[in-house]
SEFI-616243 format. One record per atom (N, C-alpha, C, O, CB): atom name; x, y, z; residue number from 1. Coordinates in nm, 2 decimals, m for minus. Each point is the difference from the previous one (the first is absolute). Glycine has a CB too. Layout:
N
<CA <X Y Z> NUM> ...
end
This chain:
115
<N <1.40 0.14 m1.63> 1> <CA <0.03 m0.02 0.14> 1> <C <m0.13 m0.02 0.08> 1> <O <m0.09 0.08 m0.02> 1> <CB <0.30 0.07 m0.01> 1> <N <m0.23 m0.25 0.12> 2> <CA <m0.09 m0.02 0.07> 2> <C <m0.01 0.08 0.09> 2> <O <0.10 0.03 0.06> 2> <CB <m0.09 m0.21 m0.12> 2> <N <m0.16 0.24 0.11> 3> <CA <m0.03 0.14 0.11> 3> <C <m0.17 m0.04 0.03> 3> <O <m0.08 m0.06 m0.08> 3> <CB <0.27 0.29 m0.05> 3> <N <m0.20 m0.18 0.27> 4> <CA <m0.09 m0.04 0.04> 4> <C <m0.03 0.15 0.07> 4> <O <0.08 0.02 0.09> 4> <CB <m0.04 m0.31 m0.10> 4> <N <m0.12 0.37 m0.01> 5> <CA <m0.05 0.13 0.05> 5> <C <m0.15 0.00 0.04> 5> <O <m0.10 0.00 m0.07> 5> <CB <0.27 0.11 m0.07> 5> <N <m0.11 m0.09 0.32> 6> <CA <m0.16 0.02 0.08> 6> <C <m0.02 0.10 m0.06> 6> <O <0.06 0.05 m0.09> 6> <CB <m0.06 m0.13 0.32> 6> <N <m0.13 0.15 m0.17> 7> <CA <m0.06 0.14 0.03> 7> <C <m0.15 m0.03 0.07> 7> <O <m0.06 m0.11 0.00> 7> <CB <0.18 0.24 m0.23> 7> <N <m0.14 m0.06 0.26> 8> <CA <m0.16 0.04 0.10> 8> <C <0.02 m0.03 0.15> 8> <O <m0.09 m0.03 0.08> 8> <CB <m0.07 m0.05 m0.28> 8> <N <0.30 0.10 0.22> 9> <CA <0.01 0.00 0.16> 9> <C <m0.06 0.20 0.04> 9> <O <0.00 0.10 m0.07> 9> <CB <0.29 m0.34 0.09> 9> <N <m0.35 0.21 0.14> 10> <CA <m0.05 0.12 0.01> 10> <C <m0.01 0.01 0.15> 10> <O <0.01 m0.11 0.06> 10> <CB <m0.13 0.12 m0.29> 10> <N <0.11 0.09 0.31> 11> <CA <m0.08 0.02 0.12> 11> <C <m0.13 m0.02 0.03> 11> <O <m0.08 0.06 m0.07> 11> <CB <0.22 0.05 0.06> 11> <N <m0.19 m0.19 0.09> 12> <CA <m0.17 0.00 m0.01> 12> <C <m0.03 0.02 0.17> 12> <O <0.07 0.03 0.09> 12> <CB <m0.12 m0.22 m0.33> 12> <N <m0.07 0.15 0.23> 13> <CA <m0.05 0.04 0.14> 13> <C <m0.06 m0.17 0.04> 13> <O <m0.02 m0.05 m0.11> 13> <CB <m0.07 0.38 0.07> 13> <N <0.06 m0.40 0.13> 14> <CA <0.00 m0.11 0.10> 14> <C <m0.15 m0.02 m0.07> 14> <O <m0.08 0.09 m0.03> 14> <CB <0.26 m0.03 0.30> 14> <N <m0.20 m0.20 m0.30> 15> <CA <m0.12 m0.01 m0.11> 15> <C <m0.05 0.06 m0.14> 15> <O <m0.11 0.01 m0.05> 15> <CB <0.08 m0.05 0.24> 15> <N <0.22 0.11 m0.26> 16> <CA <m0.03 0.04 m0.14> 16> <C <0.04 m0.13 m0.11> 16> <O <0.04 m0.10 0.04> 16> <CB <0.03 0.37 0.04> 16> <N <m0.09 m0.25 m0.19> 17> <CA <0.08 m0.09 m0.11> 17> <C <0.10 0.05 m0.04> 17> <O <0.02 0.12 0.02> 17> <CB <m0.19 m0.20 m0.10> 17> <N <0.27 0.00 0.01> 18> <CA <0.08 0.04 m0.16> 18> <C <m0.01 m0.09 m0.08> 18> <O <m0.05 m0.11 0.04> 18> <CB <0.21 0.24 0.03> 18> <N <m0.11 m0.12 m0.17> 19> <CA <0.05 m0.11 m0.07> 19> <C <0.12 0.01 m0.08> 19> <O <0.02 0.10 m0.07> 19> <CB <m0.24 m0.16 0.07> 19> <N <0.31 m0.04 m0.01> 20> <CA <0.13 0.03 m0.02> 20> <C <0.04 m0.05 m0.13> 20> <O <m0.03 m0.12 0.00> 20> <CB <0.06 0.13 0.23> 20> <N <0.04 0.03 m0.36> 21> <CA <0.03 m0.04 m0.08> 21> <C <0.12 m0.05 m0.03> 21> <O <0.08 0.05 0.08> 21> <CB <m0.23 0.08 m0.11> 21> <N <0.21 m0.21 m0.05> 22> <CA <0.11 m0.02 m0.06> 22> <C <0.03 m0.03 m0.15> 22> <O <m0.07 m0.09 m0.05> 22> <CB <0.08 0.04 0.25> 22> <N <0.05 0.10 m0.24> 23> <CA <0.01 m0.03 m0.13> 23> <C <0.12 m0.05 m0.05> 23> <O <0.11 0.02 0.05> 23> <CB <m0.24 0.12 m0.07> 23> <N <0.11 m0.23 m0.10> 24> <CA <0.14 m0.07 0.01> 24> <C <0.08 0.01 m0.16> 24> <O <m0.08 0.00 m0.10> 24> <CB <m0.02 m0.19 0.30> 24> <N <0.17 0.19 m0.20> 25> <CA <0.10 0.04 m0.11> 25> <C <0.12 m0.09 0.00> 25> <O <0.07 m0.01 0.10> 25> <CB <m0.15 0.25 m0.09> 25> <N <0.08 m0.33 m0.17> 26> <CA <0.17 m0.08 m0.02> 26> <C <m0.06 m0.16 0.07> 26> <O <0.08 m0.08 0.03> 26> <CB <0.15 0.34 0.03> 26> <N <m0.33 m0.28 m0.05> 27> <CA <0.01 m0.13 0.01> 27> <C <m0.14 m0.04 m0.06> 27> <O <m0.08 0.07 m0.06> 27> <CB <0.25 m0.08 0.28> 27> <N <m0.16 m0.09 m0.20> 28> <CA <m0.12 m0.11 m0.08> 28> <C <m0.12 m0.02 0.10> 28> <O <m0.01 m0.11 0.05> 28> <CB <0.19 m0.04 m0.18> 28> <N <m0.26 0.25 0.16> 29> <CA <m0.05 0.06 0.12> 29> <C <m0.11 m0.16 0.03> 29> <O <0.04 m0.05 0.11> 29> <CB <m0.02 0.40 m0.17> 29> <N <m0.11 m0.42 0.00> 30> <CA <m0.06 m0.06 m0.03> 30> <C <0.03 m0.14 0.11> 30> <O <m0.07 m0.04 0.09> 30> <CB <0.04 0.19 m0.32> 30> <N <0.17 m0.20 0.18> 31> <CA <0.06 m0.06 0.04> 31> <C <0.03 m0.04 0.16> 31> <O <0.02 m0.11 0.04> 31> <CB <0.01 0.18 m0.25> 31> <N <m0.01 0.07 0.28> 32> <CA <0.06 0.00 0.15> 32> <C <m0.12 0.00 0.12> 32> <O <m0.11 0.04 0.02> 32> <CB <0.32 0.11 m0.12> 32> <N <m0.13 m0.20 0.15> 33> <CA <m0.14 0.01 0.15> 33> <C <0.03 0.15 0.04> 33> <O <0.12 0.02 m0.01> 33> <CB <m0.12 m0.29 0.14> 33> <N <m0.07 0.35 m0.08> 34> <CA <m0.04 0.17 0.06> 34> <C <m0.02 m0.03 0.14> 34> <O <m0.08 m0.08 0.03> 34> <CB <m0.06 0.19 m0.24> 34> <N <0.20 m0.04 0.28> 35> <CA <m0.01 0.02 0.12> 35> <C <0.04 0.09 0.05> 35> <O <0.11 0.05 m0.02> 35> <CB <m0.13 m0.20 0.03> 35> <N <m0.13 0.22 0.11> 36> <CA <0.06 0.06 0.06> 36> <C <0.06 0.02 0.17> 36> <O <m0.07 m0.03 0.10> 36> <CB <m0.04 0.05 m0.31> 36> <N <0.24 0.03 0.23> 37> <CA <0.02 0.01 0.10> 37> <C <0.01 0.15 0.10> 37> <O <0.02 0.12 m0.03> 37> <CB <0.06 m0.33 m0.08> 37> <N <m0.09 0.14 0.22> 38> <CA <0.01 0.16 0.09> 38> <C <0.12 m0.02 0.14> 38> <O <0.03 m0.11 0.06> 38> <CB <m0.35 0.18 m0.11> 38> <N <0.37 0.07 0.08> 39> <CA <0.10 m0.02 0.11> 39> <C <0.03 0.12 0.06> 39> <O <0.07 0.09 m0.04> 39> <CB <0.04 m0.27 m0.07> 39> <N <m0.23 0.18 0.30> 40> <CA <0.01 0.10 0.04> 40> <C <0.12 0.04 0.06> 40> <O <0.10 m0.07 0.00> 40> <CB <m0.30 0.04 0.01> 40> <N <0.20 0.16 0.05> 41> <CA <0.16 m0.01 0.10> 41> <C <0.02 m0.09 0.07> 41> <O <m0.11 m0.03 0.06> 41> <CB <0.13 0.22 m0.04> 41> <N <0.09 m0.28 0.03> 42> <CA <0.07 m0.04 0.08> 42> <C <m0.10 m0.14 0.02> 42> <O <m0.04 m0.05 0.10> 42> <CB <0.18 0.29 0.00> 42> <N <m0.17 m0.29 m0.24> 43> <CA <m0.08 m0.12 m0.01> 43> <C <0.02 m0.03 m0.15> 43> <O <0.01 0.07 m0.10> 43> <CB <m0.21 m0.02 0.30> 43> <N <0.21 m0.21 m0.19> 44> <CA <0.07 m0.06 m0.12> 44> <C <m0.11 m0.01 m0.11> 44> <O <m0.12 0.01 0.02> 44> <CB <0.30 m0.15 0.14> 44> <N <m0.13 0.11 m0.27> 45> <CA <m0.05 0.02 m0.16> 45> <C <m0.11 m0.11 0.01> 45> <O <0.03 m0.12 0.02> 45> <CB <0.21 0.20 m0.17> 45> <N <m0.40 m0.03 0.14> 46> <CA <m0.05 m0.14 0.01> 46> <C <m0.13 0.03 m0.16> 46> <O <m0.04 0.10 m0.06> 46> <CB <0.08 m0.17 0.43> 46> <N <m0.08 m0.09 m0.40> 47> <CA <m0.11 0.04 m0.13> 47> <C <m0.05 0.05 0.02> 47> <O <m0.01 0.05 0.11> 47> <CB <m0.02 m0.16 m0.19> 47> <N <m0.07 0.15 m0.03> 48> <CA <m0.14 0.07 0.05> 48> <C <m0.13 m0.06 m0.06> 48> <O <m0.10 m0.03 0.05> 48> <CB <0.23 0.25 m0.04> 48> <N <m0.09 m0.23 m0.16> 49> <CA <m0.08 m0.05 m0.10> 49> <C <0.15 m0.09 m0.11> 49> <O <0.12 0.00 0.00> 49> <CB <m0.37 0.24 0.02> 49> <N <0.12 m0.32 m0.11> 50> <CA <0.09 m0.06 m0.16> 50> <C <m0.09 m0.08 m0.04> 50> <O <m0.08 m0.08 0.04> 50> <CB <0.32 0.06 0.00> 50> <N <m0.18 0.09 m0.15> 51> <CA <m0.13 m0.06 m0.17> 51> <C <0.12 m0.04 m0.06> 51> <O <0.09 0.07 m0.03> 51> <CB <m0.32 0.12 m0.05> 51> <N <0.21 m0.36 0.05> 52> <CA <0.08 m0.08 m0.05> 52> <C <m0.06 0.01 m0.15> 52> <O <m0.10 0.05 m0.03> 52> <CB <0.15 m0.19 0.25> 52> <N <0.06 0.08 m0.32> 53> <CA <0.00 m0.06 m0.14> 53> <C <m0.12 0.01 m0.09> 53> <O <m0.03 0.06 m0.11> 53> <CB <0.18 m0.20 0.22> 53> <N <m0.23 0.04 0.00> 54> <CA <m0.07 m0.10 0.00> 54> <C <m0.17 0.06 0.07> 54> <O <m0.10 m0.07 0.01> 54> <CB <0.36 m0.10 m0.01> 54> <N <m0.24 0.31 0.04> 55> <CA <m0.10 0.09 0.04> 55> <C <m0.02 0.03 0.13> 55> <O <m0.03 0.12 0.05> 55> <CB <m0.05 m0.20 m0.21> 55> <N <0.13 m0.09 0.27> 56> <CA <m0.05 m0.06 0.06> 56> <C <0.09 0.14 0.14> 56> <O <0.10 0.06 m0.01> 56> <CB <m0.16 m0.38 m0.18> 56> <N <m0.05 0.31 0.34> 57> <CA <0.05 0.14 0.05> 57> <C <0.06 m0.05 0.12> 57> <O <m0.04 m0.11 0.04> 57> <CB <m0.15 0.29 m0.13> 57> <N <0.27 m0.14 0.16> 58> <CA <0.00 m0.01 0.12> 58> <C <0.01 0.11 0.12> 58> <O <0.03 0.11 m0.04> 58> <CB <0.05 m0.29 m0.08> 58> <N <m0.10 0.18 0.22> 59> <CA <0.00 0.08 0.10> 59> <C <0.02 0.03 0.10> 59> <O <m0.10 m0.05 0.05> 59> <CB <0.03 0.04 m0.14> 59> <N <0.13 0.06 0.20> 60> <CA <0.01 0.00 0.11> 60> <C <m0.09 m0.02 0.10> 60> <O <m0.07 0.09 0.03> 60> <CB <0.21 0.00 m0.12> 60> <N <m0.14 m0.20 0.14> 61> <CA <m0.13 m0.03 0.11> 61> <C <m0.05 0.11 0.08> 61> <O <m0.09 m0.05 0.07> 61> <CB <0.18 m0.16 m0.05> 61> <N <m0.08 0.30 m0.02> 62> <CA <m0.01 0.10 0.10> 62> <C <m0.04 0.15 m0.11> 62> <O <m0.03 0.11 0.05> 62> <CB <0.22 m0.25 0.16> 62> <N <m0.17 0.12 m0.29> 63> <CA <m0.04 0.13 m0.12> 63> <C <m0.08 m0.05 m0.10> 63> <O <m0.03 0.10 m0.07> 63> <CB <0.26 0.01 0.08> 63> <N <m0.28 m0.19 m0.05> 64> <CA <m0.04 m0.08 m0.08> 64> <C <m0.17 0.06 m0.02> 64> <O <m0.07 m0.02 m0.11> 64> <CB <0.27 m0.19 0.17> 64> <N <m0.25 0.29 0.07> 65> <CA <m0.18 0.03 m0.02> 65> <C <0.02 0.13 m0.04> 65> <O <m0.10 0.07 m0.03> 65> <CB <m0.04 m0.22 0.21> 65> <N <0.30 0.22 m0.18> 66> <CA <0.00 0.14 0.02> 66> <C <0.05 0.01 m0.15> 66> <O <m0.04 0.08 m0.09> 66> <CB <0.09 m0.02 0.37> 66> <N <0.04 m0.14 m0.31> 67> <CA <0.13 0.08 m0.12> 67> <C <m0.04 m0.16 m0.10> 67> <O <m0.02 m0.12 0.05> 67> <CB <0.32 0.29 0.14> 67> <N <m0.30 m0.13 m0.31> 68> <CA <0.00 0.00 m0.15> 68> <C <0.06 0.03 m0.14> 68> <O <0.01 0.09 m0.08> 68> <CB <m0.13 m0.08 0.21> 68> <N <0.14 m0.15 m0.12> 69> <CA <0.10 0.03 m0.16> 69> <C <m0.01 m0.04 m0.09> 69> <O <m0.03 m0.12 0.00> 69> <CB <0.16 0.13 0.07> 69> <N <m0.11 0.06 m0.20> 70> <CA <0.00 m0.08 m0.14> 70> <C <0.02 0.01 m0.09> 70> <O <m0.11 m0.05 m0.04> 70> <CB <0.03 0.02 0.10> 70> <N <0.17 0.06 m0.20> 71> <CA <0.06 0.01 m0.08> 71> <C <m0.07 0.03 m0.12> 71> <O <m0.12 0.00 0.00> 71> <CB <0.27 m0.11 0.12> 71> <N <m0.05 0.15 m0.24> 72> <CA <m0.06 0.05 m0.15> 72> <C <0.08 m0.03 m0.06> 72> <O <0.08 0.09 m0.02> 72> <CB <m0.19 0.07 0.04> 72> <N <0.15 m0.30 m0.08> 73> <CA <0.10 m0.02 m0.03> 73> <C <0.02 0.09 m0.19> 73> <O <0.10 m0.01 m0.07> 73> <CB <m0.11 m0.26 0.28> 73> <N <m0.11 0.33 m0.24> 74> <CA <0.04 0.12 m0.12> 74> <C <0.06 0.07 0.03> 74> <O <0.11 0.03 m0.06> 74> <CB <m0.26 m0.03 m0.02> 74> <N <0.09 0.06 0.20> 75> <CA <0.11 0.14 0.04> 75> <C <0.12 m0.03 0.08> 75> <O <0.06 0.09 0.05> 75> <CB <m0.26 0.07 m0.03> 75> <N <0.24 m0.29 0.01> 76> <CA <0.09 m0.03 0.08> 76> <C <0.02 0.11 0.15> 76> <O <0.09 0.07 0.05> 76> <CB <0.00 m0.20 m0.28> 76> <N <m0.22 0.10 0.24> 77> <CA <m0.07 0.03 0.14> 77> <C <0.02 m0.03 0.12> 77> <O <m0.03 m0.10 m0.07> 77> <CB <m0.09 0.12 m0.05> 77> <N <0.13 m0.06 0.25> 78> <CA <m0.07 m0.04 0.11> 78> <C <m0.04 0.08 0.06> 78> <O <0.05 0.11 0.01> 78> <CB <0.04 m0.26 0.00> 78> <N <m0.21 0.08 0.07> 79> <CA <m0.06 0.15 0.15> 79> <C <m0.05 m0.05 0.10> 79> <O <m0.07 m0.10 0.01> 79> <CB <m0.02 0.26 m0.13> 79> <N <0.13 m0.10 0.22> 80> <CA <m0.03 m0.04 0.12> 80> <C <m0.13 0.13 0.09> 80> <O <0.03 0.11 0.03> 80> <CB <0.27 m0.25 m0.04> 80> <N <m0.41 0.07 0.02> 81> <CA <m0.09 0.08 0.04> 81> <C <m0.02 m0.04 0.16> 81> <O <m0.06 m0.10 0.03> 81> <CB <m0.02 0.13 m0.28> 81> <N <0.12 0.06 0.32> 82> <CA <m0.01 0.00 0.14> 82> <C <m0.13 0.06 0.06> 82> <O <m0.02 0.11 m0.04> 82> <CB <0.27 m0.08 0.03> 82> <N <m0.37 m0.08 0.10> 83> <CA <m0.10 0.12 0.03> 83> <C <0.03 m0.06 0.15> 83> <O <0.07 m0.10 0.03> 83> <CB <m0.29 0.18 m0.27> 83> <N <0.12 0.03 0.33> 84> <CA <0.00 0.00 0.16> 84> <C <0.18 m0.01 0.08> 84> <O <0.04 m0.06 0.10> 84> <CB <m0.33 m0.08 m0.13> 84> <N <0.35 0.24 m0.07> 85> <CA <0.12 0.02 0.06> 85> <C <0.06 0.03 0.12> 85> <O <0.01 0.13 0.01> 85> <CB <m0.04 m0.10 m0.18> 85> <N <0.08 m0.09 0.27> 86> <CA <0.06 0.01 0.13> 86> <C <0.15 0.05 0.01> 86> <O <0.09 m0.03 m0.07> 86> <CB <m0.25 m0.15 0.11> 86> <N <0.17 0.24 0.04> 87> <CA <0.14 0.09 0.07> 87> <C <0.07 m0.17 m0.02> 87> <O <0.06 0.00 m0.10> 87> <CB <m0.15 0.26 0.33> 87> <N <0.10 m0.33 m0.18> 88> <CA <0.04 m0.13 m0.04> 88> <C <0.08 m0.02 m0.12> 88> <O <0.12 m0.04 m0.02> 88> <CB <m0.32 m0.01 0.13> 88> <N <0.08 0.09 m0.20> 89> <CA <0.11 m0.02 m0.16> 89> <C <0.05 0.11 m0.05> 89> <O <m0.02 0.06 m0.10> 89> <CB <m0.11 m0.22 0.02> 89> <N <0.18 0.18 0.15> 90> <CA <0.08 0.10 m0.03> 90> <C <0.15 m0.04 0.00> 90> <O <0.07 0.00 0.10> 90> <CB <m0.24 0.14 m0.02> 90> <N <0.22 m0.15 m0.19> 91> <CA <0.10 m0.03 m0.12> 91> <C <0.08 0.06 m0.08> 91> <O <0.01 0.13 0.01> 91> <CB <m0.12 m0.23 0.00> 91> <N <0.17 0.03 m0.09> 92> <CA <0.08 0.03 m0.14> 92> <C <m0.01 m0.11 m0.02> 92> <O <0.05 m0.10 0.06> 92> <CB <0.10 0.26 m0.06> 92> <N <m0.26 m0.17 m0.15> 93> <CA <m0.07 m0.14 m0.11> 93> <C <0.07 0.00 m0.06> 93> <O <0.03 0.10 m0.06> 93> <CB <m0.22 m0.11 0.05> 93> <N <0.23 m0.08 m0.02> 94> <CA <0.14 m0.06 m0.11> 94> <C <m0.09 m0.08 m0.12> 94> <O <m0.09 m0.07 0.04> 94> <CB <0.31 0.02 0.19> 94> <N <m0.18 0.06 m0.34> 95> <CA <m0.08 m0.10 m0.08> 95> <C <0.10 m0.08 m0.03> 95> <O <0.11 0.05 0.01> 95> <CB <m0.29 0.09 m0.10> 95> <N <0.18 m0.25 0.05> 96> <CA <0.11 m0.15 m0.04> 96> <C <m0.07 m0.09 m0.14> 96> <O <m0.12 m0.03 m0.02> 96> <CB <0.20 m0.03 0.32> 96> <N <0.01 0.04 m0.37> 97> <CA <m0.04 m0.08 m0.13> 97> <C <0.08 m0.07 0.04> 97> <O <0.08 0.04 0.09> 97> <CB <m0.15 0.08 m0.30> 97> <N <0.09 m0.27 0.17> 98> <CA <0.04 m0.11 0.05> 98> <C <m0.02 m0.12 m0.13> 98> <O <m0.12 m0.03 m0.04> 98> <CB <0.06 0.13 0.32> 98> <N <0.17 m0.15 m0.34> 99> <CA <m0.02 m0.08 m0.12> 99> <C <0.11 m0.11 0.07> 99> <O <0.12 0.03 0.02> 99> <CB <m0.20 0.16 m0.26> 99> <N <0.04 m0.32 0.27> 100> <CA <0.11 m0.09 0.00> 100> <C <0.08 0.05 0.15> 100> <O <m0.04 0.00 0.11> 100> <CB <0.06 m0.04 m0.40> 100> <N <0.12 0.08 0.24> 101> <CA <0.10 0.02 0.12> 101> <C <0.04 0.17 m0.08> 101> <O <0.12 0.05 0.01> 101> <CB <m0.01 m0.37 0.10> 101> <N <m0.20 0.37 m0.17> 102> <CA <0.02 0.16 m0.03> 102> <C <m0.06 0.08 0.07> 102> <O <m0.12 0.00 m0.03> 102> <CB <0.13 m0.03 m0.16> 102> <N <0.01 0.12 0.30> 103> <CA <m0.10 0.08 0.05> 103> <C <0.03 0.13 0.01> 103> <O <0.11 0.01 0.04> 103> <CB <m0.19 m0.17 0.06> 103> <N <0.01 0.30 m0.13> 104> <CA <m0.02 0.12 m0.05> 104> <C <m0.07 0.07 0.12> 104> <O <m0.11 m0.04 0.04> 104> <CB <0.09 m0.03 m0.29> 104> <N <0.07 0.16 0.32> 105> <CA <m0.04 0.10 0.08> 105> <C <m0.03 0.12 m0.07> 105> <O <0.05 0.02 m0.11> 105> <CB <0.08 m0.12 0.28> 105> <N <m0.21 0.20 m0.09> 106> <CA <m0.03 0.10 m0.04> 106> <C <0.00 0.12 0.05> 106> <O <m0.09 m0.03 0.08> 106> <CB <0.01 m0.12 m0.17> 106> <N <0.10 0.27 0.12> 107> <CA <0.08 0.07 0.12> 107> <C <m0.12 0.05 0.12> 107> <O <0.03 0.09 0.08> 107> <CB <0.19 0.00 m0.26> 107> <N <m0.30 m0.13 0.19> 108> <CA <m0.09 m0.02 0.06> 108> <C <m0.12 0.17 0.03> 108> <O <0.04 0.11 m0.04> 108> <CB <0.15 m0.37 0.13> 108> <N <m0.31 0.23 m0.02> 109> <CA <m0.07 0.12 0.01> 109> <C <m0.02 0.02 0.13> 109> <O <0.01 m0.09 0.08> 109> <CB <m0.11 0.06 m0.27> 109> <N <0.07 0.16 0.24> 110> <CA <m0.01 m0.01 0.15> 110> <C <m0.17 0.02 0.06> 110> <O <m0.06 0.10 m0.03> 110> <CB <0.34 0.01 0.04> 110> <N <m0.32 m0.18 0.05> 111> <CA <m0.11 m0.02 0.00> 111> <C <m0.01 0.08 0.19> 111> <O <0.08 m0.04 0.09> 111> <CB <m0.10 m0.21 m0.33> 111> <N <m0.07 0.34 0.27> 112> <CA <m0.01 0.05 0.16> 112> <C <m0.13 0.01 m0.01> 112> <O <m0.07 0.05 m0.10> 112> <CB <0.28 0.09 0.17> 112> <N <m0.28 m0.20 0.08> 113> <CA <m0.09 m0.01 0.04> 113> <C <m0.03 0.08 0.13> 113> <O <0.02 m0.07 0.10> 113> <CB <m0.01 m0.11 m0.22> 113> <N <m0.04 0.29 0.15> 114> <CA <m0.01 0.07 0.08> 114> <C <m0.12 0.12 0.06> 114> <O <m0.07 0.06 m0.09> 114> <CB <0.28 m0.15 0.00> 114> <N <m0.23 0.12 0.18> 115> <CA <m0.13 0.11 0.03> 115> <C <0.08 0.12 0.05> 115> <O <m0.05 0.10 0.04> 115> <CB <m0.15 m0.27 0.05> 115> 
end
């Protein structure tokens, strides 16, 4: 059965890091494009990061000097390394594998930025 399990969501303080893990289980991890997504309250599901096939990354124009991603396709890995964290991103990070017209959610992590 295909599963996709965050962890390293946390509380931090306004200019802390985390970095967020996923691990993937039941699929051909290698294969799928990785992404991640985030979705604060009462604001819609948007990217964040994705490490395609093919290595190749993409990013959200606006997170891209802050947040970092990148896979292990041994450990059927992905991570998303966040630093100079803002009340802003403050979320629930969803990770997505994506093959073709297959796509895999994962129940996501809760990520709070706060003083």
């Amino acid at each position: 059965q295909a599963q996709l399990v965050e962890s390293g969501g946390d509380s931090v303080q306004p200019g802390g890091s985390l970095r967020l893990s996923c691990a993937a289980s039941g699929i051909s991890f290698s294969f799928y494009a990785l992404a991640w997504y985030r979705q604060a309250p009462g604001k819609e599901r948007e990217l964040v990061a994705r490490v395609r096939a093919n290595q190749r990354l993409d990013y959200s124009d606006s997170l891209q000097r802050r947040f970092t991603t990148s896979k292990d396709n041994a450990k059927k890995e992905v991570y998303l390394q966040m630093n100079n964290l803002k009340p802003e991103d403050t979320a629930v990070y969803c990770c997505n594998a994506l093959l073709e017209t297959r796509g895999i959610w994962g129940q996501g992590t809760q990520v709070t930025v706060t003083s």
